[in-house]
N, C-alpha and C positions, 0 to 999 in steps of 0.2 A: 509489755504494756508500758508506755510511758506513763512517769508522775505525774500527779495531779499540778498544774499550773498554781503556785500560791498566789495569795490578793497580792500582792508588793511586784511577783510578776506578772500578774495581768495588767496591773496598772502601768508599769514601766512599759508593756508590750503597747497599752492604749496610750499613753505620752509618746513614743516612737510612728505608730499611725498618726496622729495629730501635726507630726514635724514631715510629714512626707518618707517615700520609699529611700533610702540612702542618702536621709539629709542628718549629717552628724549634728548633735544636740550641741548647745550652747553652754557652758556653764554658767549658771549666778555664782556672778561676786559679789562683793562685802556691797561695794558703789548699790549693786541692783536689790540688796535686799536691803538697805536704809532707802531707797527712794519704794519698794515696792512695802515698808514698815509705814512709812510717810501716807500712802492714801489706801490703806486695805479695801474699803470699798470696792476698787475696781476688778472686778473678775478678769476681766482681760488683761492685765497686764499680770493677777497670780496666775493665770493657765497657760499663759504663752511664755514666762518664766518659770512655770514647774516644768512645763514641757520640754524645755532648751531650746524655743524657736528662736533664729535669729531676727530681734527685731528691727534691726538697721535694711537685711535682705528684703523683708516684709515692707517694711515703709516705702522702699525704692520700688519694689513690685508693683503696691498698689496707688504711685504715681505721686507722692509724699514724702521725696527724700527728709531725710532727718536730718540736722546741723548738731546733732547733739554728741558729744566725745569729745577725744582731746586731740590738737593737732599732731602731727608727727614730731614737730618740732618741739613742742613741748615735752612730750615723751620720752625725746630721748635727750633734751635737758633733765628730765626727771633722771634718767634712769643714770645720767655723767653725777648729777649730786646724790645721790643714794649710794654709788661706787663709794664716791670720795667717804661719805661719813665713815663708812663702813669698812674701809683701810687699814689696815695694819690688824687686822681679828678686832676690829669695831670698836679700836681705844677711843676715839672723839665719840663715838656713840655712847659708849657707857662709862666716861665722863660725865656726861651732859645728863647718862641716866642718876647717876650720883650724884651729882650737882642739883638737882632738880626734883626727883622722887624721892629718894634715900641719904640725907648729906650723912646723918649718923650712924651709916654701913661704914665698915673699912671700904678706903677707895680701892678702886675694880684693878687690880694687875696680875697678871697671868691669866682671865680667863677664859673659861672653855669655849669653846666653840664647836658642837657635834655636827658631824657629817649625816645629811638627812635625806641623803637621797634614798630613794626606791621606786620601783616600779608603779607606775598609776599613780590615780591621785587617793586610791583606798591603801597602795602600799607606803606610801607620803603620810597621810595620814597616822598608820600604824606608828611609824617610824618616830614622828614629831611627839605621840605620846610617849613610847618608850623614852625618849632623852629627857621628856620632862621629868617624867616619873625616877630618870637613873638621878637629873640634877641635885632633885629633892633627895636623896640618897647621901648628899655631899653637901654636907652647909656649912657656910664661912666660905663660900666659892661665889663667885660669880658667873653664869652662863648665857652666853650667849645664840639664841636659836633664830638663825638667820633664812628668812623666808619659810617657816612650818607651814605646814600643811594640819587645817582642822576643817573638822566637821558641825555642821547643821543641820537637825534636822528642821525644813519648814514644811507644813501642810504634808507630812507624810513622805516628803522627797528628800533623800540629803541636797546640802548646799555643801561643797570644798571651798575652803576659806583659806587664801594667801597672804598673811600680812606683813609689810614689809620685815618684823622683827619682835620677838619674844625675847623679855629680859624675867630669867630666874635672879631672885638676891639673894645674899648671904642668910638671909630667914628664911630662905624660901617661898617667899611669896612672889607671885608673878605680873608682869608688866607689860603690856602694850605698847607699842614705838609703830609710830605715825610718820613716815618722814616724805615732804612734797616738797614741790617744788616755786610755790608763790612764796613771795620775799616777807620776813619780820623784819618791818619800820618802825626804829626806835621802839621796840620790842612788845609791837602789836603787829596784828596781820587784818583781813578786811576779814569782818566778821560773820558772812555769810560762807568765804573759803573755811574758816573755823569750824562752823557750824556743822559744814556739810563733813568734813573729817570728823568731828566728834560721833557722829551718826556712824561714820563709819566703823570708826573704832570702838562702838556700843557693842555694833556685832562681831566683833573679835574677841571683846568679852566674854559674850556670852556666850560663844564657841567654846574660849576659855574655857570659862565655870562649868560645860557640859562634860571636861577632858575632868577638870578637878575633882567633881562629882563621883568619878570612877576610882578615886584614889583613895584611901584610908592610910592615914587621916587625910582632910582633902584639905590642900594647901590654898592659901589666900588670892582673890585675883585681884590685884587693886584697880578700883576705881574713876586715880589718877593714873591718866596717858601722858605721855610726852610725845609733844608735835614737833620734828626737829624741820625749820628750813631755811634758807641763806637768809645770812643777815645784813639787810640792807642792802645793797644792788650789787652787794659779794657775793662770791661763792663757800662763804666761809660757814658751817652750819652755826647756828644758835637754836635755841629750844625754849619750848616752853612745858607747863604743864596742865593739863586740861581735864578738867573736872567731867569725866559723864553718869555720873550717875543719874541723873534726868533722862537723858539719852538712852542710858539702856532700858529706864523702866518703862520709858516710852514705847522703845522698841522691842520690849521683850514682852507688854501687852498688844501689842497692832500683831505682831509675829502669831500671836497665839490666838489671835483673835479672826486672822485669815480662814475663810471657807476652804474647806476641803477641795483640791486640787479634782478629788474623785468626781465630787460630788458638782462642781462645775463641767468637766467633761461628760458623765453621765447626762448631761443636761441637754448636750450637743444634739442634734440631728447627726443621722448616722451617715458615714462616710465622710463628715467633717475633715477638712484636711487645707494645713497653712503652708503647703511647698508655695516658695516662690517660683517657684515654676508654672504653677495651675493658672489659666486664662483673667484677667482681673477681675472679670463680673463674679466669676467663680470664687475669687479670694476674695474680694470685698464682702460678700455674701458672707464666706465663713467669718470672718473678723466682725459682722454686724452682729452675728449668732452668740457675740460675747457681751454683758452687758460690761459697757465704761461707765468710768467717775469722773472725767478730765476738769480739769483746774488749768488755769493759768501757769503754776509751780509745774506742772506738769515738762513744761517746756523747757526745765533745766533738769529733766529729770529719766523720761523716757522717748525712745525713738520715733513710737508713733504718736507722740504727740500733735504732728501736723495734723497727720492724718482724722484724730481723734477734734480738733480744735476743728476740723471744715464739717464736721457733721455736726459736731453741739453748735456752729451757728447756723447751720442751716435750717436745723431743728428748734432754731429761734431760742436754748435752753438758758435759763441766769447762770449754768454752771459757768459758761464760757465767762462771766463777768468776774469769779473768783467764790472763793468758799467763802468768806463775809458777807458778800453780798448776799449770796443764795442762803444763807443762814437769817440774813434779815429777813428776807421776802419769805419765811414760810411755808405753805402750803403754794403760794405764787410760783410752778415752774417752768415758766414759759415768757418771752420779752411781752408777747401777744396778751398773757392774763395780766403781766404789773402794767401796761400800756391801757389796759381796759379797766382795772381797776382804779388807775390814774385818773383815770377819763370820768370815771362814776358809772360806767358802761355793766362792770359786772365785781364781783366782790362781795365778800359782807363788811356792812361798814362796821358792824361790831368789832372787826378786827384789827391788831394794833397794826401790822402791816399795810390790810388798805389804806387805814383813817392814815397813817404816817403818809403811806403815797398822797394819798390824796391833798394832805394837807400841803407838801411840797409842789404839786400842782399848782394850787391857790396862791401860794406866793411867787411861784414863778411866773404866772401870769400877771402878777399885780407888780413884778419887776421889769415887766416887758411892759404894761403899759403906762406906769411910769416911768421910761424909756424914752417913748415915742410922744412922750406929750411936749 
């Protein structure tokens, strides 16, 4: 008699139906859980990232390619300067880690550097804690843990977490290393590429904290990250160091605040299914059956944002105008109810949203026909 199916496997069995017959799952990275921490609201985008659906294949299927990712070329400039730092057992990195996070550690020479390979991304996993846990064993060292493997759990699913570098110090407290590829001019970078790395690196934290959690005594995660990237239209790296603690608290209440991956799928009509292979009316259909949140932000964030932006206007909805907006207006969510309520057509004037529309009306009319006079 076979064992009873546990919940952790039925659900993984129901996330596998959900991605189609022999469609391998996608993993979430660090990038997709700071932009899916960003708008929890959206069901569709937690269920089709708990699931591993690819949603680039998705987008292209239902006739909404996405322009969202990075080029090739960018890529593999990233991946030529992340070699470079990282040279000679990662002296220019933990340099710049000493330089920057720690100047009052002895400076970093001789050290370690653990070998972290393993099998999967659960034996990576295992692996990247064991070295942490040996480092802490060894203080007045410096270690270097290049590309670890950690864990998350979100909504009941793990998330594998790759960052480009974990720095143990001589206290044993631990550090996040962020290293891109957009240049620091005169020792700022644009502060939206900042922004979006700090997010990311919230959630390496907080993978982090979940590895340290498990340790007695559990050793410190720091807060401060260091962002390493060419300086000025060199290839030479420089760094900075970047405060997230905002970042994480943010991301570590949206994280915890997401619906149940179950409890969205349960939700489904049965037989629900996002192969890109399925007929479009077919796919489009399942994809409606997810409620969205789309925003404008959306579009530097996830794939199907085309897709999701030609139904919120069609739908006439203020989402598509941005979250301010839609935060003003209200109970107004439709262009059709602010257009009517503008008009004095429908509304209550008690409200401060109408009487605001409203009121913008009346001067905009008395701008046009002072205008025309």
């Amino acid at each position: 008699m076979p064992p009873p199916r546990t919940r952790g496997t039925a659900l993984r069995q129901r996330l596998a139906d959900l991605r189609g017959p022999d469609v391998p799952a996608k993993a979430l990275d660090a990038r997709a859980l700071a932009a899916l921490a960003a708008n929890p609201g959206c069901s569709r985008r937690a269920l089709l990232d708990g699931a591993g659906v690819n949603k680039a294949a998705l987008a292209d299927a239902l006739g909404s390619p996405s322009a969202f990712g990075q080029s090739q070329f960018a890529l593999t400039r990233g991946n030529a300067f992340e070699a470079k730092v990282k040279a000679d057992g990662g002296a220019d990195l933990l340099r710049l880690v000493h330089e920057k996070l720690d100047p009052r550690a002895q400076p970093p020479t001789g050290a370690s550097v653990p070998d972290l390979s393993a099998i999967g991304p659960e034996g990576r996993t295992a692996r990247t804690a064991l070295a942490l846990r040996e480092a802490g064993q060894a203080p007045g060292t410096w270690t270097l843990l290049d590309h670890p493997m950690l864990a998350l759990d979100v909504a009941d699913s793990p998330a594998f977490l790759e960052p480009d570098a974990v720095v143990v110090h001589p206290d044993g407290s631990w550090s996040v290393v962020e290293i891109k590829s957009f240049p620091l001019l005169d020792g700022s970078a644009d502060p939206a590429k900042v922004g979006a790395a700090a997010r990311q690196a919230a959630v390496y934290v907080l993978a982090l904290e979940a590895v340290a959690a498990r340790l007695d005594p559990a050793p410190r995660v720091r807060h401060r990250v260091l962002l390493v990237c060419p300086k000025d239209f060199s290839n030479l790296p420089a760094a900075s160091a970047v405060d997230i603690r905002k970042q994480r608290a943010v991301t570590h209440r949206q994280l915890a605040r997401l619906t149940r991956i179950e409890e969205i799928a349960d939700a489904l009509p049965d037989g629900t299914c996002f192969s890109p292979a399925l007929p479009p009316e077919q796919l489009t259909a399942a994809v409606e059956a997810v409620p969205a949140a789309y925003a404008p932000e959306c579009l530097a964030a996830c794939e199907l944002a085309f897709h999701c932006r030609g139904r919120s206007r069609a739908a006439g909805t203020v989402t598509a105008l941005g979250r301010t907006v839609r935060a003003e207006l209200g109970g107004l969510t439709t262009v059709g109810d602010v257009l009517a309520a503008a008009r004095g057509e429908a509304g209550d004037p008690d409200d401060p949203a109408v009487a605001a529309l409203r009121r913008a009306a009346r001067l905009r009319e008395e701008a046009l026909g002072a205008m025309c006079r």
